[in-house]
N, C-alpha and C positions, 0 to 999 in steps of 0.2 A: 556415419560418424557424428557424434555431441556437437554442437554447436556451444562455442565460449561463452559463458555467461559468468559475469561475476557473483552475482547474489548468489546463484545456483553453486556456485565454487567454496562460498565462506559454510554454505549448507553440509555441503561433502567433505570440507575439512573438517568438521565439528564433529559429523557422524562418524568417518574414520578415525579420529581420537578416542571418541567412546566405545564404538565396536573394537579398537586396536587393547584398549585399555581390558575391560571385558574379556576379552579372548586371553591376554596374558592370564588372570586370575585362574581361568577356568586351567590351563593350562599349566600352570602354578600349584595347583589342586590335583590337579593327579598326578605330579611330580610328586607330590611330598608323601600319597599312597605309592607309588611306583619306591620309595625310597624303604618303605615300612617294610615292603614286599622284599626288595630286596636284603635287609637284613635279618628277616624271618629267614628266607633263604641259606644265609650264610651259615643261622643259627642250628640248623639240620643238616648241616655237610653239602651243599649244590653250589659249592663255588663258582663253576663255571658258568652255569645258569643265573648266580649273580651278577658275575663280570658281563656275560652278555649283555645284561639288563643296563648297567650303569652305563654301559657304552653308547647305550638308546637313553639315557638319562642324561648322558652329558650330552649329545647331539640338539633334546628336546630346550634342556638349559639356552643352546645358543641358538636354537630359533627363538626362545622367550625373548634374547636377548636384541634380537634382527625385530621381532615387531616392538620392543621398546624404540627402537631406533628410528624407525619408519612413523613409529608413534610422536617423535619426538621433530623429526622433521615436518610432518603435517602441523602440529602447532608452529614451528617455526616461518610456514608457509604465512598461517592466519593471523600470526604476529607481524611481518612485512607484508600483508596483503597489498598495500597498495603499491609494492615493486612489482607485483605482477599486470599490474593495469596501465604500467609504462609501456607507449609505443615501442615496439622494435620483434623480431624473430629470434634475439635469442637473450636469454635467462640474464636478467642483473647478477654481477660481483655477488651481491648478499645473499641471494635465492638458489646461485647455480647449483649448488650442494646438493639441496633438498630437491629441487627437481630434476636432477639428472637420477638421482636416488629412486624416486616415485616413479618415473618413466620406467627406472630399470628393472627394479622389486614389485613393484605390485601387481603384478599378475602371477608371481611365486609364492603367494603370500593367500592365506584362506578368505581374505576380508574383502569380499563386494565391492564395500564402500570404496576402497584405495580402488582397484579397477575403475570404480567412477572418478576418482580423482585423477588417475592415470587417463583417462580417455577425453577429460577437459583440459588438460594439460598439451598434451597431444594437440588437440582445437586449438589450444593457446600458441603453442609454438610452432608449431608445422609438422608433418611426418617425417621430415629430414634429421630437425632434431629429437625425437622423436627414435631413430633409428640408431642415432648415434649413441643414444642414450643404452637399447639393446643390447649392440654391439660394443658397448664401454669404448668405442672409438679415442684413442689417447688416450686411455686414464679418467675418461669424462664422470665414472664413475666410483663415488667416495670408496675407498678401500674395506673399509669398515662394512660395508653392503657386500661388498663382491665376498669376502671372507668368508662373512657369514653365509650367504649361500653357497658357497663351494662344497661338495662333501668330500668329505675324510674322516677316517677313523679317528678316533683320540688314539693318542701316545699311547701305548701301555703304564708310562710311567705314571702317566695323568690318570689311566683307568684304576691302576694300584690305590695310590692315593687317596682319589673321590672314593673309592670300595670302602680302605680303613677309616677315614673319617664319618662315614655314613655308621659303618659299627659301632665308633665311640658314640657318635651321638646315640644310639639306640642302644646303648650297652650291652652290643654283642663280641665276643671276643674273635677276631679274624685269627685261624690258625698261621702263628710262626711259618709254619712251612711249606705257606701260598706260595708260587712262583708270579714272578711279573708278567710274566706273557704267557698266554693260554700255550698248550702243548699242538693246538691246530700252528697259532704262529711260531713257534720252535722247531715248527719242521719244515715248517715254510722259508725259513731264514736261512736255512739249510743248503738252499736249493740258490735264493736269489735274495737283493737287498731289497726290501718292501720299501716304497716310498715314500717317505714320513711327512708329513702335512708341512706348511709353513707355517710359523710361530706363530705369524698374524690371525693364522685362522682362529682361534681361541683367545688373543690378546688382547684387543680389543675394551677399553675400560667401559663395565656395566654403566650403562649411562645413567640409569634413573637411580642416582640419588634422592631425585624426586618425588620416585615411587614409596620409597619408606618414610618418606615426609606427607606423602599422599595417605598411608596406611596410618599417621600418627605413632612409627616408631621413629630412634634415633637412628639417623643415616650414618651410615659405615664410615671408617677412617679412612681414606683410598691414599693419603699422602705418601707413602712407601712407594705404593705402585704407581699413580702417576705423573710424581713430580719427575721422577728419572727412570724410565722403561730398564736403561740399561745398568742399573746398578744393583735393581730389582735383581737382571735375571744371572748381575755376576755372582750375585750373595746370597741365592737360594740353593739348597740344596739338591733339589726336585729340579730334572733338564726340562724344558719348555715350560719356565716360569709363571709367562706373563699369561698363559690360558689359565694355569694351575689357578694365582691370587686370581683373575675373572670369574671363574669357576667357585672358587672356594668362599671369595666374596659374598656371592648369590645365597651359598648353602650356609654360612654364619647369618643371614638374613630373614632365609625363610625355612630350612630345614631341620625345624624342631622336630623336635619327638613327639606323639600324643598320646 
């Protein structure tokens, strides 16, 4: 096991920012061909084989979204650095967030570097907490983490939606007489009720506004969504709102056409 070391720690926090950051672009970059792809698709009748795709387009979107977040508590780390250098076995008030997060994520996560933050962490605090952090023991860990790693399908309503706004952006025209849920789930529904994800898993506000300040665009309006989650999701049309504006957020940002 790592042996704690601080210098070695502000090193690993630095490197998982960059590789974190890195990894979204690349990742970011073949979203937006997966997107092309998919309205080529629409545009020769393979609906299905688009909606498949977008379903793997929306899932890729909220991992983008999990290493912003991981991305964003590793600088948080490096900005309190010196709460981690205080005596004691478990996490200051300020820091608990971030590394009960780092403990719990980073080894779901394709980035080395967090492993090594995770396994100096680990040195730092003990295997106890350490385990708790695994096991999300209480709630130890941020919701927004667990979320995002849980798998679940999107909605259909949510798969509908991201499908016709990917069309308008590429001015394909999605036929009128798409249905919402593929005819595999029509028969499935038939039979039993499938069980629909929690709102949280998609709700989550895209953290990095940062990011489009990083890239030198104007960062998004987010004040609808989230100064009041719930009046969002009284006043939207579309059920499971708050993924939809996360979701939708992302693709008014970076899902241009080429």
């Amino acid at each position: 096991m790592a042996r704690w070391a601080s210098g070695r720690m502000k090193i690993q926090l630095k490197l998982a920012i960059q590789r974190a950051h890195m990894l979204q672009d690349k990742q970011e970059s073949l979203a937006k061909k997966a997107r092309r792809e998919i309205a080529d698709l629409v545009a020769i009748g393979k609906i299905e084989t688009a909606r498949v795709k977008t379903e793997s387009l929306i899932m890729q979107d909220v991992h983008i979204e999990l290493l912003e977040l991981l991305e964003l508590y590793c600088e948080t780390l490096y900005a309190r650095f010196a709460l981690l250098e205080v005596p004691g076995m478990e996490p200051e008030n300020a820091i608990q967030a971030p590394v009960m997060a780092l403990l719990h994520a980073a080894h779901r996560t394709e980035l080395q570097e967090l492993c090594v933050v995770q396994d100096l962490l680990v040195a730092r605090y003990g295997p106890e907490v350490a385990q708790n952090a695994q096991d999300n023991l209480e709630d130890c860990v941020p919701s927004r983490v667990t979320n995002k790693l849980a798998f679940h399908m999107p909605p259909d309503d949510l798969v509908h939606a991201y499908l016709g706004e990917i069309c308008r952006a590429y001015n394909v025209t999605l036929p009128e007489g798409v249905k919402k849920a593929s005819p595999e789930s029509d028969n499935a529904s038939k039979h039993s009720t499938p069980s629909q994800p929690s709102s949280e898993t998609f709700s989550e506000p895209s953290l990095p506004e940062k990011r489009a300040m990083d890239k030198g665009e104007k960062a998004p309006n987010h004040a609808s969504s989230h100064t009041n989650p719930e009046l969002t999701r009284a006043s939207s049309a579309v059920p499971a709102t708050s993924e939809w504006d996360t979701l939708m957020t992302r693709f008014a940002q970076l899902k241009k056409p080429t």
